[in-house]
C-alpha positions as CSV (number, residue, x, y, z in Angstrom):
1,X,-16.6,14.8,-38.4
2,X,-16.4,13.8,-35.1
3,X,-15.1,15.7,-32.3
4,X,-11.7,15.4,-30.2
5,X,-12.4,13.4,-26.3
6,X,-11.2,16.2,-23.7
7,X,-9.0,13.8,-21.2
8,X,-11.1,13.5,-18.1
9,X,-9.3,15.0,-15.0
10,X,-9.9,14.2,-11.5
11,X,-9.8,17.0,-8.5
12,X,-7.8,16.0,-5.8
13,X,-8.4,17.4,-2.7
14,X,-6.5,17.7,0.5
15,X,-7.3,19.4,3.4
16,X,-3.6,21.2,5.1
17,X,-4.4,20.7,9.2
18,X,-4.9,23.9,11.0
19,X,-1.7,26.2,11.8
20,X,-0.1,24.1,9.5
21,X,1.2,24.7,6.2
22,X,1.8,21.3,5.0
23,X,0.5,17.5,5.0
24,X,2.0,14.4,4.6
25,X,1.0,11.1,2.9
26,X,2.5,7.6,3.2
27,X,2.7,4.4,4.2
28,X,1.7,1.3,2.7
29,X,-1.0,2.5,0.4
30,X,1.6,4.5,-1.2
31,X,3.5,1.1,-2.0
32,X,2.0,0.0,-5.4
33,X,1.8,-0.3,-9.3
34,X,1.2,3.2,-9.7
35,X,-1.0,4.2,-12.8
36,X,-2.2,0.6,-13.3
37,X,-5.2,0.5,-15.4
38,X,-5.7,4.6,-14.8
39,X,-5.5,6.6,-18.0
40,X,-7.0,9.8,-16.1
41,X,-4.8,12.5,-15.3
42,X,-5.6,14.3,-12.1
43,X,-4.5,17.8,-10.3
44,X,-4.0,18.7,-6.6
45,X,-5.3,22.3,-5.1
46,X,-2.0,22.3,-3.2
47,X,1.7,22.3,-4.3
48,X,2.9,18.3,-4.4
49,X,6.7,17.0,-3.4
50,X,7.2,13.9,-4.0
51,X,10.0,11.0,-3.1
52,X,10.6,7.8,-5.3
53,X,12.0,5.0,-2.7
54,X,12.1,2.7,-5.0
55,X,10.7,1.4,-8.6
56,X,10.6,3.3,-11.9
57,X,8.7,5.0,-14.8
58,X,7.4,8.0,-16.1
59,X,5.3,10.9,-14.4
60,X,3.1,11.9,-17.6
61,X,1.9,15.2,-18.4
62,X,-0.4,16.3,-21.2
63,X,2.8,17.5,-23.3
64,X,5.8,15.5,-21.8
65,X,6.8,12.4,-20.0
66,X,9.4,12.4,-17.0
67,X,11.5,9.6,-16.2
68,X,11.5,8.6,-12.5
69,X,13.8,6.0,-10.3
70,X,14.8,5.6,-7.2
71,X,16.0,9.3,-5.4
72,X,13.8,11.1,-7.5
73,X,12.1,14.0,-6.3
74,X,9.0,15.8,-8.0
75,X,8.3,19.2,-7.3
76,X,4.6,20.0,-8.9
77,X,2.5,23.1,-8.8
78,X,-0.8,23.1,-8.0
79,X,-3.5,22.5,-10.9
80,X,-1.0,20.8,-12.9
81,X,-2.3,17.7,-14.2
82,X,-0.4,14.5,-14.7
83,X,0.1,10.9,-13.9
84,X,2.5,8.9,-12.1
85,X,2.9,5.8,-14.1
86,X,5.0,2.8,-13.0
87,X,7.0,0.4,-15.4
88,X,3.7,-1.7,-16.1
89,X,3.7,-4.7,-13.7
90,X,6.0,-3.3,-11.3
91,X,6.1,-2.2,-8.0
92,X,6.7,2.0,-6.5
93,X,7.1,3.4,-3.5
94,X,6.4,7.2,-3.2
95,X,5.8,9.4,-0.2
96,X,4.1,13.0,-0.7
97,X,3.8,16.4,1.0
98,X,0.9,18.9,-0.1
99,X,1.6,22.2,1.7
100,X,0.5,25.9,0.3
101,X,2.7,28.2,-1.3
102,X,1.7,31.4,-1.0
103,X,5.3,32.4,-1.2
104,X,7.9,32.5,-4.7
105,X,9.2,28.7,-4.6
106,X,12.7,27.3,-6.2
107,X,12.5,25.0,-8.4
108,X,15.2,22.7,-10.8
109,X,13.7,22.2,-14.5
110,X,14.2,18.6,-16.3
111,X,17.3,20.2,-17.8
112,X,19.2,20.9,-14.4
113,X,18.2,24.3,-14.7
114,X,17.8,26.3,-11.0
115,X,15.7,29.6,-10.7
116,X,13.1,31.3,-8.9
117,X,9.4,31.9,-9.9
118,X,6.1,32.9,-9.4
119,X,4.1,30.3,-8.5
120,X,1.5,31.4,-11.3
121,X,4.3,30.5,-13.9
122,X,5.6,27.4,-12.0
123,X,6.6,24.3,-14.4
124,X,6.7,21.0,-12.9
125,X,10.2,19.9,-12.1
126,X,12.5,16.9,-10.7
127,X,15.5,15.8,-8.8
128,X,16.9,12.8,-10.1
129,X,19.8,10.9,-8.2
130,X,22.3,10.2,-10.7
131,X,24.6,6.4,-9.8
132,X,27.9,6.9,-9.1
């Protein structure tokens, strides 16, 4: 009988400046096919917020996809894995902040839900802008 593959995570590690609480990534690395090719999910040591510019897909965890398009926001805990996946061939645009949270956070669930929790218990959640 051969055994079940574990799915191989990958640490991602960023370093919050000194006196601050938060760090920001973007530019043009941020501008891609997100997920090409990469089938490993990976997990941050900090919380991560997230903006979609522009492009869609799905933000995969191991029980769940989320849908993401343009005005979407991510709010994930720390040690949460997952994978940002673009609509194969396709370009995103995404711009991040990693900050500690020491502190209860707010969050909105996949079902529009608003509440307050412990980080410990945090869910990852999203903001999805809805056309008019």
């Amino acid at each position: 009988m051969s055994k079940e593959k574990k799915p191989i995570m990958d640490f991602r590690y960023y370093a919050i400046p000194e006196r601050t609480r938060m760090l920001t990534v973007q530019g043009d690395e941020w501008i891609q096919c997100f997920g090409d090719g990469v089938n490993e999910f990976h997990f941050h040591n900090h919380i991560e917020i997230g903006y979609c510019y522009y492009g869609t897909g799905d933000i995969v965890f191991q029980d769940r996809r989320m849908p993401f398009a343009w005005g979407t926001i991510t709010v994930i805990p720390e040690n949460i894995p997952h994978i940002t996946k673009s609509v194969s061939h396709t370009i995103s645009r995404w711009e991040y902040i990693y900050g500690c949270c020491r502190y209860r956070i707010g969050y909105v669930s996949e079902t529009g839900d608003a509440g307050r929790t412990d980080r410990s218990s945090a869910e990852p959640g999203y903001l999805r802008r809805e056309k008019l």
